[in-house]
Structures are given as C-alpha cells and as structure tokens.
N, C-alpha and C positions, 0 to 999 in steps of 0.2 A: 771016708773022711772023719773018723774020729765021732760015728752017732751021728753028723749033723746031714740029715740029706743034703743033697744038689739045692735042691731050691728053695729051701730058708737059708741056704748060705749063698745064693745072690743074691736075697730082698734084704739081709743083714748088713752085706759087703756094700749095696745098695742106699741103705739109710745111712752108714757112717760117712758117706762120700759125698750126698747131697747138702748144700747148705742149707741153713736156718732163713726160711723165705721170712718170717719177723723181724730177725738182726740184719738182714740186708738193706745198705744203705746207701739210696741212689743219690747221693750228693756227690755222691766221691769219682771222679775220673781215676778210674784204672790205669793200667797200661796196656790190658787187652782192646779197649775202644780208642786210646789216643791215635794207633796206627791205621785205622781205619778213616777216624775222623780226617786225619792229616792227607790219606790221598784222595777222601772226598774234596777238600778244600783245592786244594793243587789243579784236581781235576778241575773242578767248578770254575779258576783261576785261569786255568789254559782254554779251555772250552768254551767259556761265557765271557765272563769279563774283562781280560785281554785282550779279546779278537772287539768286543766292542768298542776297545780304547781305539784297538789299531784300524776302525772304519773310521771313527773321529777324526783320526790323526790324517789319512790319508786324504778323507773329504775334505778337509781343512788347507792342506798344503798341497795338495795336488800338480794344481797349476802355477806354483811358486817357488817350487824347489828345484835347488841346486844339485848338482848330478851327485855329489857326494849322502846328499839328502836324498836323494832318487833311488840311489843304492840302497841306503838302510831303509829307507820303504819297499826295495823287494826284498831286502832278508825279513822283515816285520811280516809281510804276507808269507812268504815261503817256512818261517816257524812258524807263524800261528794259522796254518792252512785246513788245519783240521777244525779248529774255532771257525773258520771264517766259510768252513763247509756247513757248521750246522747253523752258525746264521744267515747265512745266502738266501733262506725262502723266505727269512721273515723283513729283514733288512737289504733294501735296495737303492743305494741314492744315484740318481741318474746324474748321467755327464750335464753338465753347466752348457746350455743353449751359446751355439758361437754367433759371436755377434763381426757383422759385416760393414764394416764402416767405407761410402761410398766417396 
C-alpha cells in the first residue's frame, strides 16, 4: 500500500473518522436518538400509562354501564392486555361487596 503498513493505516483511517469528543455538543437531539426516544415513549404509553387509565376507567364504571359501554370496555382490555399483564401484581381492586337488601 504505497510505504504505509497495515497498521498505521488503521489507526490513521481510525483518527479521521472519530469525532472531536471537545466540539461535541450534547444539547442537540440528533436524529440518531429521536427514534429511539419515540418507541421508548409509545412503549412507556401502552405499557404503563394506558392500562392505568383503563383500571380507572373500568373500576369506575363497571357496574353502571351500558352494553354499548360494556363493549368498548372489553375492546380497552383486549388492547391494552399486555399493560394490564404487567400491572396485574401490583394493582388489584376487588369486586364491590353485594349488598342484600332484605
């Protein structure tokens, strides 16, 4: 190759290609981390936070909804099933005591 051995022509090829760790400037969102960021969020969204709305929502109306309301509470479980898997151990609200009136 022209005089230069093998291997001062990777540590060369090596330095022109690393960046200047000085002029690196972490303020800036890339584009390499936006897409990362974005299915953390989504995820965090369907996994956490959703499935917590949808125990709300359901403890809440439960026993006062209408079948069409019934319906879109099992499509609310049946998508967010996977949320509602990983908070099943930590959230558990018990059925409402039936009261007997004599």
């Amino acid at each position: 190759m022209m005089g230069i051995e093998p291997i001062h022509f990777v540590v060369l090829l090596r330095e022109e290609t690393m960046p200047d760790m000085t002029k690196l400037d972490l303020t800036k969102l890339d584009a390499t981390m936006i897409v990362p960021l974005l299915y953390l969020g989504l995820a965090g969204a369907y996994l956490l936070v959703m499935p917590i709305l949808v125990i709300n929502y359901l403890n809440l109306r439960w026993y006062s909804a209408s079948s069409v309301e019934r319906l879109f509470m099992y499509f609310l479980v049946f998508f967010f099933f996977p949320g509602l898997l990983v908070l099943s151990p930590i959230i558990n609200f018990r059925p409402r005591r039936r009261r007997i009136e004599a």
